[in-house]
Structure formats: structure tokens, C-alpha cells
mmCIF file of the N, C-alpha and C atoms, coordinates in Angstrom:
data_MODEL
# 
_entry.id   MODEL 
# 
loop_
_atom_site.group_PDB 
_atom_site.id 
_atom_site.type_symbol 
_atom_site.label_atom_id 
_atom_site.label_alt_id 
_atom_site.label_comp_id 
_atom_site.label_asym_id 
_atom_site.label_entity_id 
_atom_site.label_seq_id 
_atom_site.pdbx_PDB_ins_code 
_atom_site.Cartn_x 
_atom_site.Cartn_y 
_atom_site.Cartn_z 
_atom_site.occupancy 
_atom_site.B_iso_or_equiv 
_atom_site.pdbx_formal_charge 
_atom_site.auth_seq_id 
_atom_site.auth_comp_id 
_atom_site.auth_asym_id 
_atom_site.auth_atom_id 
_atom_site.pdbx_PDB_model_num 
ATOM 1   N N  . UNK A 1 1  ? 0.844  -1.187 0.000  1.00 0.00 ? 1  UNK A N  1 
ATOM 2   C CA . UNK A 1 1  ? 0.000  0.000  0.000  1.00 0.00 ? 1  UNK A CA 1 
ATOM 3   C C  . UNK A 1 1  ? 0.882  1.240  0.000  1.00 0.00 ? 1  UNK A C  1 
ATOM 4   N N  . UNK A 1 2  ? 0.471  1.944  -0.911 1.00 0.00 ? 2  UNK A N  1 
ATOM 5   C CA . UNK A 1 2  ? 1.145  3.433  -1.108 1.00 0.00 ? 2  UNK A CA 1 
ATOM 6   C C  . UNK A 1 2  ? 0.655  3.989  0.517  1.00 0.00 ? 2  UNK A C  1 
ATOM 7   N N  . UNK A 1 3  ? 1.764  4.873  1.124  1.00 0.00 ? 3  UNK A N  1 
ATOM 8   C CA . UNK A 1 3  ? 1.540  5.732  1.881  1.00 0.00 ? 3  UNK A CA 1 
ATOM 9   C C  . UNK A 1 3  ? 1.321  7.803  1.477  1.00 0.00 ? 3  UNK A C  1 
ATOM 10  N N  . UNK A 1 4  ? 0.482  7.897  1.663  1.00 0.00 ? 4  UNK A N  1 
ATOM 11  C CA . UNK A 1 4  ? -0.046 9.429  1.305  1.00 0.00 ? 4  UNK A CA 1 
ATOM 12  C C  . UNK A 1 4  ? 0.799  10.066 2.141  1.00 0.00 ? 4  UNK A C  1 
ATOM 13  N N  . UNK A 1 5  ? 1.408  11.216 1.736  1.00 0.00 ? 5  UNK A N  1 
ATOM 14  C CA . UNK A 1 5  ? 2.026  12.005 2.957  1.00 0.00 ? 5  UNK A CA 1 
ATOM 15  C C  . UNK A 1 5  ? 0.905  12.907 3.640  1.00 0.00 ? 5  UNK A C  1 
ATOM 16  N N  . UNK A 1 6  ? -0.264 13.528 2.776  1.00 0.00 ? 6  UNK A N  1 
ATOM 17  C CA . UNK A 1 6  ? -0.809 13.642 3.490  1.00 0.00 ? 6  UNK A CA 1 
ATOM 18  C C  . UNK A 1 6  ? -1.971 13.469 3.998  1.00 0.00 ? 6  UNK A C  1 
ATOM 19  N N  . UNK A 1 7  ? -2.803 12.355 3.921  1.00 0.00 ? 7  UNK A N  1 
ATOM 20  C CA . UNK A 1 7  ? -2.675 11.824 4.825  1.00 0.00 ? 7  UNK A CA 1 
ATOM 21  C C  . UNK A 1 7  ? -2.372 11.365 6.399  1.00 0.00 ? 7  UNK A C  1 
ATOM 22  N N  . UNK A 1 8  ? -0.746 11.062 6.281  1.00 0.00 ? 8  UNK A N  1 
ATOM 23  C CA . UNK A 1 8  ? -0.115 10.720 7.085  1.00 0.00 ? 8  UNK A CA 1 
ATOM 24  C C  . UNK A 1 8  ? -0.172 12.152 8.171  1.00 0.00 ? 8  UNK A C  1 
ATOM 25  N N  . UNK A 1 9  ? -0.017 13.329 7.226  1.00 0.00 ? 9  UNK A N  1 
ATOM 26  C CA . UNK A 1 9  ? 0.220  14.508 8.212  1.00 0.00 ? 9  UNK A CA 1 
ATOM 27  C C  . UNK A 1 9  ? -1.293 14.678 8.947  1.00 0.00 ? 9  UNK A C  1 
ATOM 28  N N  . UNK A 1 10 ? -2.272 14.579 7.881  1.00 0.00 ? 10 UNK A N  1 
ATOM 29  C CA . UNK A 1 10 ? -3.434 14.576 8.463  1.00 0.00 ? 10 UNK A CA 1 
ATOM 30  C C  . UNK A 1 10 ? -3.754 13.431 10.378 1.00 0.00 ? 10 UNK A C  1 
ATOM 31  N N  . UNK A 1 11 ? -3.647 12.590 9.650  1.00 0.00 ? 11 UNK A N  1 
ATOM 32  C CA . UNK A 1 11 ? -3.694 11.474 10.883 1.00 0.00 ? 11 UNK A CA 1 
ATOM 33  C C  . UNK A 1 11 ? -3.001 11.984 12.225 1.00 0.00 ? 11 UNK A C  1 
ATOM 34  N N  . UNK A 1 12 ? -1.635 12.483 11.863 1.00 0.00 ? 12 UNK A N  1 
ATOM 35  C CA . UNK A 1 12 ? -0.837 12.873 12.973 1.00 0.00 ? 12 UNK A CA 1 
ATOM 36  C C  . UNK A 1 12 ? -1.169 13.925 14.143 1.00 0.00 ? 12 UNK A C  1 
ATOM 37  N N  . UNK A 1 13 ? -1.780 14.675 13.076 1.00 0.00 ? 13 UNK A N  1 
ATOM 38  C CA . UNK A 1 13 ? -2.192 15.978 13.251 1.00 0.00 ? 13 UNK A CA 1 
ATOM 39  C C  . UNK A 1 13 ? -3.637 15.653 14.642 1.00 0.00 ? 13 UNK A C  1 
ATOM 40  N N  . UNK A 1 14 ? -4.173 14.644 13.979 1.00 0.00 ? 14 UNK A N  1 
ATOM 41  C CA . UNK A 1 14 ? -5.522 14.482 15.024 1.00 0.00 ? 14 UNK A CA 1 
ATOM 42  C C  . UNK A 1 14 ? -5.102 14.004 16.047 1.00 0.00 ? 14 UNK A C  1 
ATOM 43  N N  . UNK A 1 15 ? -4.001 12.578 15.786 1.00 0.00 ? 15 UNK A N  1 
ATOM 44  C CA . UNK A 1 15 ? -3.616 11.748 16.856 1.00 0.00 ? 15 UNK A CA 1 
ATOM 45  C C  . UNK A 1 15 ? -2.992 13.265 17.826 1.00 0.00 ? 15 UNK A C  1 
ATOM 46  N N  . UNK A 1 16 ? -2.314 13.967 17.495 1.00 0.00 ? 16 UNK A N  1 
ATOM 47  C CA . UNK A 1 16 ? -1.731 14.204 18.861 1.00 0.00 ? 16 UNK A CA 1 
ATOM 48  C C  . UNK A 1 16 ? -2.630 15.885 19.278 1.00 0.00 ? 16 UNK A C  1 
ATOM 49  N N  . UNK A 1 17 ? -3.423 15.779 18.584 1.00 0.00 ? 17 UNK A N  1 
ATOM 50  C CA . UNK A 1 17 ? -4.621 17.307 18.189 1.00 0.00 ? 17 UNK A CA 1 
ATOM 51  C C  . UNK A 1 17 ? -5.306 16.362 20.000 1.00 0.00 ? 17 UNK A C  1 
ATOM 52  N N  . UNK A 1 18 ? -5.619 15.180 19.657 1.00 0.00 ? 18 UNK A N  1 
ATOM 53  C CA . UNK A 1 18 ? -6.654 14.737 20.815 1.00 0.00 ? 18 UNK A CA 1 
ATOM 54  C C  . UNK A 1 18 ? -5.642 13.925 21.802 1.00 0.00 ? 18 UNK A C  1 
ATOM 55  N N  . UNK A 1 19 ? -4.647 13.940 22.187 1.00 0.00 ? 19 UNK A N  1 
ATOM 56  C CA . UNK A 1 19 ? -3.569 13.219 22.540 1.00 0.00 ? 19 UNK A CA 1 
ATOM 57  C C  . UNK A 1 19 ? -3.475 13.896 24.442 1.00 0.00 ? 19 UNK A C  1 
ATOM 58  N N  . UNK A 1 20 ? -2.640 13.391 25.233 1.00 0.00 ? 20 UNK A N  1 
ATOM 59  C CA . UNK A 1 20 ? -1.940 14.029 26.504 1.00 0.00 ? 20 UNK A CA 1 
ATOM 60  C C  . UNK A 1 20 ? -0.686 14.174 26.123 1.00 0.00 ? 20 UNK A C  1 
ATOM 61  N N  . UNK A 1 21 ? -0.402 15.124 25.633 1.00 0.00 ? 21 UNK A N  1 
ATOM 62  C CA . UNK A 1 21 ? 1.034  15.943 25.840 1.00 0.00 ? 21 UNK A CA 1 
ATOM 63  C C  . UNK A 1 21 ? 2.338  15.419 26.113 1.00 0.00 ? 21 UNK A C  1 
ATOM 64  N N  . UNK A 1 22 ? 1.583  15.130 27.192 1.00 0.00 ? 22 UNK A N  1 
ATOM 65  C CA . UNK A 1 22 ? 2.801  14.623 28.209 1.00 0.00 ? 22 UNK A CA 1 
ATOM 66  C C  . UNK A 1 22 ? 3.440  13.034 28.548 1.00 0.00 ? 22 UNK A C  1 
ATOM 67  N N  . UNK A 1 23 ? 2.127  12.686 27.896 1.00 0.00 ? 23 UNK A N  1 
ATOM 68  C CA . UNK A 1 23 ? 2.523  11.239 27.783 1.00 0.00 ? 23 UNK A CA 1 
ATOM 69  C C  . UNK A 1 23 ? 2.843  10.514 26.301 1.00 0.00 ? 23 UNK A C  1 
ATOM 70  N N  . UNK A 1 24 ? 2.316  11.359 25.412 1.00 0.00 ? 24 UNK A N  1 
ATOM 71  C CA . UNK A 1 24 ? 2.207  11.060 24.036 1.00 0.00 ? 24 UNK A CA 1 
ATOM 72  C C  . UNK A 1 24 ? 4.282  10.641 23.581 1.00 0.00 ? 24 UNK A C  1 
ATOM 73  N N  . UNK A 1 25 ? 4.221  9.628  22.734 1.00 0.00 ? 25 UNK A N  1 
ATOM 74  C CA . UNK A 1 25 ? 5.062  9.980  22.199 1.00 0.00 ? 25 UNK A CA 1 
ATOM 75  C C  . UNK A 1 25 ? 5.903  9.746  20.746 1.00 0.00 ? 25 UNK A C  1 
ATOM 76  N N  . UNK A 1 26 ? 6.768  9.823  19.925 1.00 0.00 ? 26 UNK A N  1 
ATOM 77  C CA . UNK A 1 26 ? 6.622  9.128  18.244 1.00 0.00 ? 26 UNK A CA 1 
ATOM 78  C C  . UNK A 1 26 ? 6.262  8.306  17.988 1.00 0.00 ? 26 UNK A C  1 
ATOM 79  N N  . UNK A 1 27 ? 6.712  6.981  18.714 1.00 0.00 ? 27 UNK A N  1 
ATOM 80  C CA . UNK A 1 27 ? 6.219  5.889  18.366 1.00 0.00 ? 27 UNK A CA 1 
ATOM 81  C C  . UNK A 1 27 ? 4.735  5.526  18.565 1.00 0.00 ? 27 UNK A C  1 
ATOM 82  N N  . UNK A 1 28 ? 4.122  6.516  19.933 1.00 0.00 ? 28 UNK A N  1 
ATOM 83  C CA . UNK A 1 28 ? 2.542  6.073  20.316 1.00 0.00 ? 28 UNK A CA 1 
ATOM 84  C C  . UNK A 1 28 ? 2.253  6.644  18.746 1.00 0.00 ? 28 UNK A C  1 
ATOM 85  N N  . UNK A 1 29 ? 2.270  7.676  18.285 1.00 0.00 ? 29 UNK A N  1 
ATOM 86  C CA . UNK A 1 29 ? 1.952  8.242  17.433 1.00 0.00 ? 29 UNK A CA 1 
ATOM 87  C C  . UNK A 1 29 ? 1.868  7.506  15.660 1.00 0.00 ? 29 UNK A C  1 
ATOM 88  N N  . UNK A 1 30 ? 3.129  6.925  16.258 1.00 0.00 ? 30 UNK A N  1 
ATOM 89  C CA . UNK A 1 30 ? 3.418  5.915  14.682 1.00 0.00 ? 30 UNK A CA 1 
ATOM 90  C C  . UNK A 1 30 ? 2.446  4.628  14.098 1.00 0.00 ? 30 UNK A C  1 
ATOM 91  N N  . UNK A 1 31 ? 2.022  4.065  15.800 1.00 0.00 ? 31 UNK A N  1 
ATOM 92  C CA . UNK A 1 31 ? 1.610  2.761  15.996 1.00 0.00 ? 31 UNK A CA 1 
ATOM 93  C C  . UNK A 1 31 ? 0.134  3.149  15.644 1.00 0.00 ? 31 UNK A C  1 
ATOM 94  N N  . UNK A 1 32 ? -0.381 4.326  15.839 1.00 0.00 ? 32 UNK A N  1 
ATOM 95  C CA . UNK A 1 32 ? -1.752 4.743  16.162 1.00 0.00 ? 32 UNK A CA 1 
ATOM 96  C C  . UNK A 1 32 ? -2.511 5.058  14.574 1.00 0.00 ? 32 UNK A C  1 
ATOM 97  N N  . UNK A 1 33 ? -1.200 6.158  13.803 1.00 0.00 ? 33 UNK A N  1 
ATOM 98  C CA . UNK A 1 33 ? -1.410 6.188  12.194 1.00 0.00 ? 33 UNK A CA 1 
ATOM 99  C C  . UNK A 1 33 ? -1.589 4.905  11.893 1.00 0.00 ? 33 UNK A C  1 
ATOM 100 N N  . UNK A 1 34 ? -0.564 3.977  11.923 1.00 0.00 ? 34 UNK A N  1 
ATOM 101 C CA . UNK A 1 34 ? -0.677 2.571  11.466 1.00 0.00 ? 34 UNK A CA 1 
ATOM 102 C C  . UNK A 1 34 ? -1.940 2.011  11.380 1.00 0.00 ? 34 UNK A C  1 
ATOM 103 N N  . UNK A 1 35 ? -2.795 2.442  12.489 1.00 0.00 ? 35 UNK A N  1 
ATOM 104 C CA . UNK A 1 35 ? -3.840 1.518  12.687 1.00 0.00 ? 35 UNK A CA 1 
ATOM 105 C C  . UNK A 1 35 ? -5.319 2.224  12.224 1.00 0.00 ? 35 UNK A C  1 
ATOM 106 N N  . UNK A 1 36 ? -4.902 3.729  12.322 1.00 0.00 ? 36 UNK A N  1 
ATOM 107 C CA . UNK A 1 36 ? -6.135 4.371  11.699 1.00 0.00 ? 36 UNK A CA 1 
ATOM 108 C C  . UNK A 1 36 ? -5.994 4.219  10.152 1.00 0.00 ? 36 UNK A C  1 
ATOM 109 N N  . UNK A 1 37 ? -4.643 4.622  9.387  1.00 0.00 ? 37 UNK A N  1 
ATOM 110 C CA . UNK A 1 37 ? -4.782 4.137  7.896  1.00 0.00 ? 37 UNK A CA 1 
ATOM 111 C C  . UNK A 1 37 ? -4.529 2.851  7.258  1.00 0.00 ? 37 UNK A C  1 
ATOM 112 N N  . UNK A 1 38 ? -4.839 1.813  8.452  1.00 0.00 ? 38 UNK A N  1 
ATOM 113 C CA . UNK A 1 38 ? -4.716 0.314  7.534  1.00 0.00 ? 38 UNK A CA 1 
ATOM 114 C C  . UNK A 1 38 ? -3.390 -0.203 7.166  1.00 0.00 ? 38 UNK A C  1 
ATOM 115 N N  . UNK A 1 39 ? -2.150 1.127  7.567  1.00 0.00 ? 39 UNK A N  1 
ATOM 116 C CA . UNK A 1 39 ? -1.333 -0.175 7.801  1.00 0.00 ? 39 UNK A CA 1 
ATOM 117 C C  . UNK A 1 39 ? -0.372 -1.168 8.368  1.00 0.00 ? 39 UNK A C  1 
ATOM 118 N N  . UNK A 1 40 ? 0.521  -2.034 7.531  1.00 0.00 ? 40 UNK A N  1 
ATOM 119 C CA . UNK A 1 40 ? 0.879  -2.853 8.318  1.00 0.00 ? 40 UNK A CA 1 
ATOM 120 C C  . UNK A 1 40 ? 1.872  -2.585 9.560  1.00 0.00 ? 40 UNK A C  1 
ATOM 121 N N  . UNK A 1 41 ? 2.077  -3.428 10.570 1.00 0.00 ? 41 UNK A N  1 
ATOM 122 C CA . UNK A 1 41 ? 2.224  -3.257 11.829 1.00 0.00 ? 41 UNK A CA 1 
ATOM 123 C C  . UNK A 1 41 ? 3.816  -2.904 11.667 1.00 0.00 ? 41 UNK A C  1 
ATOM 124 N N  . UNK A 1 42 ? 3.803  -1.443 12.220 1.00 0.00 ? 42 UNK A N  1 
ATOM 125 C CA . UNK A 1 42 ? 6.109  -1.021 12.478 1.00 0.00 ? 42 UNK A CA 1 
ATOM 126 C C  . UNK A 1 42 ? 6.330  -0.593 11.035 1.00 0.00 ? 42 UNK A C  1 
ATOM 127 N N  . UNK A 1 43 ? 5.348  -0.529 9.897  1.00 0.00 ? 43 UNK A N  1 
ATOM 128 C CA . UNK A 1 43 ? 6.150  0.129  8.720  1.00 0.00 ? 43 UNK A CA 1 
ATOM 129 C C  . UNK A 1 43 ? 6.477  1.257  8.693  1.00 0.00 ? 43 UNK A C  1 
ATOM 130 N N  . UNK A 1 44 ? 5.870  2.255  9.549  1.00 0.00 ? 44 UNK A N  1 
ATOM 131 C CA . UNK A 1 44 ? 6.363  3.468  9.635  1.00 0.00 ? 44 UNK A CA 1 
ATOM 132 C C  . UNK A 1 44 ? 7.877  3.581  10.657 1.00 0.00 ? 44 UNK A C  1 
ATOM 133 N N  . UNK A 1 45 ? 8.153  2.636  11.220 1.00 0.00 ? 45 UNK A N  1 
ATOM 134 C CA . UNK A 1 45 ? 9.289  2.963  11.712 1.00 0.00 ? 45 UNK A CA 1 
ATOM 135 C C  . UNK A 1 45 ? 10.785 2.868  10.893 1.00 0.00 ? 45 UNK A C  1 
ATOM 136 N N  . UNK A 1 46 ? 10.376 2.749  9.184  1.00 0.00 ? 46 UNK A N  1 
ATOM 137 C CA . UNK A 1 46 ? 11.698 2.627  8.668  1.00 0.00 ? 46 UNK A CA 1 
ATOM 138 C C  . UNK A 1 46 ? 11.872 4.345  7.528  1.00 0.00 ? 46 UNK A C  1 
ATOM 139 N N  . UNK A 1 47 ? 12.695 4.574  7.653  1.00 0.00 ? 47 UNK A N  1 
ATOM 140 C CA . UNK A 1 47 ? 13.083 5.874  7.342  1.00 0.00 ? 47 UNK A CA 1 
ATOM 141 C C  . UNK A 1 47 ? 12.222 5.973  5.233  1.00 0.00 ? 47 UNK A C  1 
ATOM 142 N N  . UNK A 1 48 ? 12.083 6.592  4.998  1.00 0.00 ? 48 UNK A N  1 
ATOM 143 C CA . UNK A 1 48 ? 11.677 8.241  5.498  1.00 0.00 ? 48 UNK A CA 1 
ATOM 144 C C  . UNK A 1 48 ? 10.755 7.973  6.101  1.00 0.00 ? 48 UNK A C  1 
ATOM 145 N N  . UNK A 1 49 ? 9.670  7.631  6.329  1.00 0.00 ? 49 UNK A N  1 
ATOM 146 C CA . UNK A 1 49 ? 8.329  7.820  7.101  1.00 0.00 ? 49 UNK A CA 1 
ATOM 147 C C  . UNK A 1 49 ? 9.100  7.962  8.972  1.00 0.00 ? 49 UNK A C  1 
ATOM 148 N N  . UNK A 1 50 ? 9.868  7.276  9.422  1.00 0.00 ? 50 UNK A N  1 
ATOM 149 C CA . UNK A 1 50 ? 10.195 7.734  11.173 1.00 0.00 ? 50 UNK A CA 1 
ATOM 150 C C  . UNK A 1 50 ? 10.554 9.169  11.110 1.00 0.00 ? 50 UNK A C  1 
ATOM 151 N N  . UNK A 1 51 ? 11.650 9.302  10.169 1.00 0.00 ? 51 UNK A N  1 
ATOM 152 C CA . UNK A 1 51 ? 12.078 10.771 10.559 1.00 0.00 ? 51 UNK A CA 1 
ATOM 153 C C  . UNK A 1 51 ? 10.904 12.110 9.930  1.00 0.00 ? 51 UNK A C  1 
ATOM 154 N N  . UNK A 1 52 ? 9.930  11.407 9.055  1.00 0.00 ? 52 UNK A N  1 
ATOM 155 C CA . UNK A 1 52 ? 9.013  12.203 8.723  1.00 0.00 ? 52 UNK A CA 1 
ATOM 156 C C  . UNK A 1 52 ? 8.099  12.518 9.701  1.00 0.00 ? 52 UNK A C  1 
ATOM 157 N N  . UNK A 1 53 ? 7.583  11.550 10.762 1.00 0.00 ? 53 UNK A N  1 
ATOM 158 C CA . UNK A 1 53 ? 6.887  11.479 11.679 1.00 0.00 ? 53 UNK A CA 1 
ATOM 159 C C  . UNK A 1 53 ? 7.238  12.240 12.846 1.00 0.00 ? 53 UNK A C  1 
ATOM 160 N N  . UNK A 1 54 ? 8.346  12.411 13.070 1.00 0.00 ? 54 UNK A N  1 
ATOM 161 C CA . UNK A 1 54 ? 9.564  12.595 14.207 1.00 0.00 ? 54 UNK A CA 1 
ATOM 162 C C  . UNK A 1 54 ? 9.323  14.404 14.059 1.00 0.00 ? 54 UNK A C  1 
ATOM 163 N N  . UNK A 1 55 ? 9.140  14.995 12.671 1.00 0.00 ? 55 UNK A N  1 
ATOM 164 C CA . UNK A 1 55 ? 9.150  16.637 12.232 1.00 0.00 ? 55 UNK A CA 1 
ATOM 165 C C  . UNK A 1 55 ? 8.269  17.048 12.464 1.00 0.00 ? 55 UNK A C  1 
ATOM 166 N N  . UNK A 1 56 ? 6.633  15.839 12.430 1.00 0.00 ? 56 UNK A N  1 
ATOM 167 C CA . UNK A 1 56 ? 5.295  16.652 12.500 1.00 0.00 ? 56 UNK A CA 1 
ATOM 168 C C  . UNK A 1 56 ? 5.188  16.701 14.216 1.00 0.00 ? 56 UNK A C  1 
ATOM 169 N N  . UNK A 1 57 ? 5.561  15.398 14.443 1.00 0.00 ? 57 UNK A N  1 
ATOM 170 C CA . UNK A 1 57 ? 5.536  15.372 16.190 1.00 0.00 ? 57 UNK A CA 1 
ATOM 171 C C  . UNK A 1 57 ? 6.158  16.472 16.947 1.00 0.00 ? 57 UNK A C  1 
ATOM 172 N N  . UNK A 1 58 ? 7.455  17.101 16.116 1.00 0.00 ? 58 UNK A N  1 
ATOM 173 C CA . UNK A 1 58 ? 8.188  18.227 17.069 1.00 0.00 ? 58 UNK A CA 1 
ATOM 174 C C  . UNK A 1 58 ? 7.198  19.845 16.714 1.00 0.00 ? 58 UNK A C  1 
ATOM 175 N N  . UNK A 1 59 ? 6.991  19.796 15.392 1.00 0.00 ? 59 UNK A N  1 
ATOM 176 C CA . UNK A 1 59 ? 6.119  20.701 14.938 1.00 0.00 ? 59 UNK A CA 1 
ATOM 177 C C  . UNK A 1 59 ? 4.879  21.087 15.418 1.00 0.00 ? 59 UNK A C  1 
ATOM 178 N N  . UNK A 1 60 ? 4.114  20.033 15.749 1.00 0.00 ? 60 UNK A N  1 
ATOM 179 C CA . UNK A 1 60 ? 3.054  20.071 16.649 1.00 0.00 ? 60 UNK A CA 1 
ATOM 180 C C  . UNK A 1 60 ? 2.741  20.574 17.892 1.00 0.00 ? 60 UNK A C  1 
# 
């Protein structure tokens, strides 16, 4: 499955839009896209998508 970037920014954006701050963190964030856009389990943890994830999370 193609990954959308955005998409991906979209998703992120909610996950940590409705998130605790303080407890939240890339990977909760990674695991959570994964599962709202269908896909498979840890693919976002291989580069570009981690360090892409890693920019919206600090950005946010």
C-alpha cells in the first residue's frame, strides 16, 4: 500500500490534536497512524516515514 504524505500529516495531526502531551510519544503516534490508515504493523518505523513522523511530532 502506497503511503499518502498527506494523509499521514493529516492522521498525525488528530492523533496528537486529541492526545496528553505529556505522555504522548513518536512511536505512540506511529503505531496509532498505522492503525487508523490500515497499515501494516512497524512500517512506519523505517526511514523516510520515522524521521518524517519525528518533524510533524516536534512541529506540533
Amino acid at each position: 500500500m502506497k503511503i499518502s504524505k498527506k494523509k499521514l500529516v493529516e492522521s498525525c495531526k488528530t492523533i496528537i490534536s486529541s492526545a496528553d502531551l505529556d505522555i504522548i510519544t513518536e512511536k505512540i503516534v506511529r503505531r496509532q497512524v498505522e492503525d487508523k490508515l490500515g497499515l501494516e504493523n512497524k512500517i512506519l518505523d523505517n526511514e523516510p516515514w520515522k524521521g518524517y513522523i519525528k518533524e510533524i511530532v516536534n512541529k506540533t
